[in-house]
C-alpha positions in Angstrom: 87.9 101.2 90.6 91.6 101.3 91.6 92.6 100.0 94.5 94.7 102.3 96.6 97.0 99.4 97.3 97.8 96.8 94.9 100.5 94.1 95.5 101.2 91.7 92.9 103.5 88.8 93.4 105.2 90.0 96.3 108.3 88.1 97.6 110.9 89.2 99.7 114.5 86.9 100.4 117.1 87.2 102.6 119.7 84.6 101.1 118.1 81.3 100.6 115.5 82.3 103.1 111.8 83.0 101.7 110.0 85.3 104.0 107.2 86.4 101.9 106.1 83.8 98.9 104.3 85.5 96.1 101.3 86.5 97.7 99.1 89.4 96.0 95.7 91.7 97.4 94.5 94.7 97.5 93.3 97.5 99.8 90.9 99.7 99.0 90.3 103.5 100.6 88.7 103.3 103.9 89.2 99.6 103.9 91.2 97.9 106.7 93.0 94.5 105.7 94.0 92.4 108.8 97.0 89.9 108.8 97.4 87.3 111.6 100.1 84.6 111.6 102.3 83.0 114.6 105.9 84.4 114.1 108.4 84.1 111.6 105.1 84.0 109.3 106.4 86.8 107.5 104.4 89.7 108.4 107.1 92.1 109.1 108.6 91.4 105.8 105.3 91.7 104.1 104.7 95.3 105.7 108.7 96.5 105.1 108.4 95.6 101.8 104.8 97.2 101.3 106.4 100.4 102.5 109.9 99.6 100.9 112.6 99.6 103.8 112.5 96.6 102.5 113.8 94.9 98.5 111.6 92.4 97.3 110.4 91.0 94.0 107.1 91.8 92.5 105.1 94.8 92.1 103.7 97.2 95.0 101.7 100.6 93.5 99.7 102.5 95.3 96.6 104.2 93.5 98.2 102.7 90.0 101.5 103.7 90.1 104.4 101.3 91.1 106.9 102.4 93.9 110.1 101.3 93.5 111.5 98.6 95.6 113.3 98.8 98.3 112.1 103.1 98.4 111.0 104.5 101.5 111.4 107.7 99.9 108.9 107.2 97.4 106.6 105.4 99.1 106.0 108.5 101.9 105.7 110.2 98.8 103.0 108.6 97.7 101.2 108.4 101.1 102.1 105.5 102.9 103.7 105.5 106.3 104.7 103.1 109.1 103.8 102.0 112.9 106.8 99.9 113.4 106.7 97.2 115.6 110.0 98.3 117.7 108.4 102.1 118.0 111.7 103.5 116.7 111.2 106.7 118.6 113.7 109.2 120.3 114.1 108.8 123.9 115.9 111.7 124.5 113.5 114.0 122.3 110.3 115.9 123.2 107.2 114.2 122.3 107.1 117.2 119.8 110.5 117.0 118.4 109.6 113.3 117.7 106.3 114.2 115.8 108.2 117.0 113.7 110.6 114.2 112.2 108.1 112.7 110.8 107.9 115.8 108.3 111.3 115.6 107.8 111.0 112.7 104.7 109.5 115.0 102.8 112.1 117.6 102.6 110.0 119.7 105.6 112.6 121.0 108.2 111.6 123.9 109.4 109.1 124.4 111.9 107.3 127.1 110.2 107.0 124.9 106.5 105.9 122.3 109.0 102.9 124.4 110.6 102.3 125.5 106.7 101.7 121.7 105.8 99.4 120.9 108.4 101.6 121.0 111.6 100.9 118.2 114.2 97.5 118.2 115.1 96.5 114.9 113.1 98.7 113.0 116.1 97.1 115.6 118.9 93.5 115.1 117.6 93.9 111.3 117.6 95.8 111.3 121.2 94.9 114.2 123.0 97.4 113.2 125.7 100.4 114.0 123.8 99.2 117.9 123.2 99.9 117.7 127.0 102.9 115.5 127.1 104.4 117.5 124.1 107.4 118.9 125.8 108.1 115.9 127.8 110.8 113.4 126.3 109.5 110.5 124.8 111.7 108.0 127.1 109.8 109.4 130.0 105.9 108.1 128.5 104.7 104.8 129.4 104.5 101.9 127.1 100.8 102.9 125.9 101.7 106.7 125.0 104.9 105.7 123.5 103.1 103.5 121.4 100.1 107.2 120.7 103.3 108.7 119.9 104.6 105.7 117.4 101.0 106.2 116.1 100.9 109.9 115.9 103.9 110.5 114.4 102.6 108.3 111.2 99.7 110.6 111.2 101.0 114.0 110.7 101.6 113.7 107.7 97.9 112.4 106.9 98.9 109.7 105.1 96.3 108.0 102.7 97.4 104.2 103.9 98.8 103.1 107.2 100.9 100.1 107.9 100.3 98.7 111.8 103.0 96.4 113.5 101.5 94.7 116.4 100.0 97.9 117.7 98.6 96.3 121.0 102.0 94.3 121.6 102.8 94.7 125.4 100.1 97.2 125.9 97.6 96.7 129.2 93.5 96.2 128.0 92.7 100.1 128.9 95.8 101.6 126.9 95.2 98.6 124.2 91.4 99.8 124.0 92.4 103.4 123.5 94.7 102.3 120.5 91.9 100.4 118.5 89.2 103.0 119.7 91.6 105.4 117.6 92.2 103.1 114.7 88.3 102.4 114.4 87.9 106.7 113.9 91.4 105.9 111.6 89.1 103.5 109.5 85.7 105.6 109.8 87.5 109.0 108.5 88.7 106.8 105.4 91.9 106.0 105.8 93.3 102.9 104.1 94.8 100.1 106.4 97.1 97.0 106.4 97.0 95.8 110.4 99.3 93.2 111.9 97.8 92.4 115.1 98.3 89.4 117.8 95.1 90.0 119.4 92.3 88.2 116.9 89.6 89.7 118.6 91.0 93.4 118.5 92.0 93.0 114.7 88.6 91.3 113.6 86.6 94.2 115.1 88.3 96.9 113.5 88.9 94.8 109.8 86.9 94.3 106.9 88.9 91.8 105.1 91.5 89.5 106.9 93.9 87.0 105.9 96.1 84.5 108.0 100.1 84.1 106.6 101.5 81.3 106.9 105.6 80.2 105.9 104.9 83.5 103.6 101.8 82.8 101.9 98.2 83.5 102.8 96.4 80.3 103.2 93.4 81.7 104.1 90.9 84.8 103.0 88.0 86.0 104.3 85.5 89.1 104.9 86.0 89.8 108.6 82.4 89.2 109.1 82.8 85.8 107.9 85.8 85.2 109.8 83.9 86.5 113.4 81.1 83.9 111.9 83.0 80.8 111.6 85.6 81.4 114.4 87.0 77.6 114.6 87.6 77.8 110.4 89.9 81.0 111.3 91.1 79.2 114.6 92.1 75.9 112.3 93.8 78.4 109.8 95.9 80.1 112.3 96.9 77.1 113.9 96.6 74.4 111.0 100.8 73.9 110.3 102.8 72.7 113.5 105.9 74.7 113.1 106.5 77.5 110.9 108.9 76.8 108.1 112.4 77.2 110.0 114.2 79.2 106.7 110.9 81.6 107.0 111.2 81.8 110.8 114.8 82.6 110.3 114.5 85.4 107.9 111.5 87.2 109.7 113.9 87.1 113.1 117.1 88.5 111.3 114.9 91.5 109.9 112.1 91.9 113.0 110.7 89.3 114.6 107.0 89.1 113.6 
């Protein structure tokens, strides 16, 4: 079977700088692939690329057809979209208004061609507290909506795989719980993931495959399961190297931190 996502030889440079050193895997429909690695690993490259507001060398295709690199166009096309780690949202637009430009990349501008392609209601059914925020502006939400909005705007247009930055990053337990709670019915409705997540535990219970990336490769593989089974093999993984490599770390700051 084809996987939906297959990345072959992946590496993305800024300068002299590797970020992301030929790494290749695969992610199947309804499979979530979790990536853990201190920062300036290069997993912000490694997603950018994946969804290509990033170059990069090697090959990214997503149910057997290659996306051009460096593409964003193309690879919301093809169904992939973005939870960026910064949000990128509108403060001074409506919780609504934020949603509908998510349509936009795929030439949908008017409101009524939006409604015709499935409106908004993947973002409302997956946070039901933005239906009743929706003419609020999205400055005004707290960290943990903001972040439901971040989330729901990727889901409007019901893409088939989902890039993750750090969704829990900053947010309190209750609001971080919420998040995964949604990403688990994400997973169960199957939707394709690739999850970059600081919090082990949250990651490992929503994964079924995870790796760890270190100085741009990926040092270590594992089934989630066996990762939750032999915790101080992941634990010796994640923290095995000292210092990340400092032309890595440098790279992954200049483009994102992560």
């Amino acid at each position: 079977m084809t996987p939906l996502l297959d990345v072959r030889a992946l590496s993305v440079r800024y300068g002299r700088a590797t970020a992301v050193d030929n790494v290749s895997f695969t992610v199947g429909a309804g499979e979530v692939l979790a990536v853990f690695g201190r920062n300036g690993a290069g997993k912000s490259s490694l997603l950018h690329a994946v969804v290509g507001i990033q170059g990069h060398e090697g090959e990214v295709a997503v149910d057997g057809a290659a996306l051009p690199p460096g593409d964003a166009t193309a690879a919301v096309r093809a169904g992939v979209a973005i939870v960026l780690e910064r949000r990128g949202l509108f403060a001074d637009m409506t919780v609504e208004q934020n949603l509908e430009v998510a349509h936009y990349g795929r030439g949908l501008r008017s409101r009524r061609a939006i409604r015709r392609a499935g409106g908004l209601q993947g973002a409302y059914d997956a946070f039901p507290v933005l239906h009743e925020k929706r003419r609020e502006t999205a400055g005004s939400l707290s960290g943990g909506q903001q972040q439901m909005l971040a989330i729901g705007r990727a889901l409007v247009c019901a893409p088939r795989l989902l890039l993750l930055d750090e969704p829990s990053l900053g947010l309190a337990p209750k609001v971080t719980e919420a998040v995964f709670e949604a990403i688990a019915g994400l997973r169960s409705s199957g939707m394709a993931m690739l999850l970059v997540e600081e919090n082990p535990q949250r990651g490992l219970g929503v994964a079924d495959r995870v790796v760890v990336m270190d100085r741009g490769q990926f040092p270590f593989t594992a089934d989630a399961g066996e990762a939750r089974r032999s915790p101080q093999t992941f634990r010796d993984a994640y923290f095995g190297r000292s210092e990340p490599d400092g032309a890595a770390a440098e790279a992954e700051r200049a483009t994102a931190g992560g």
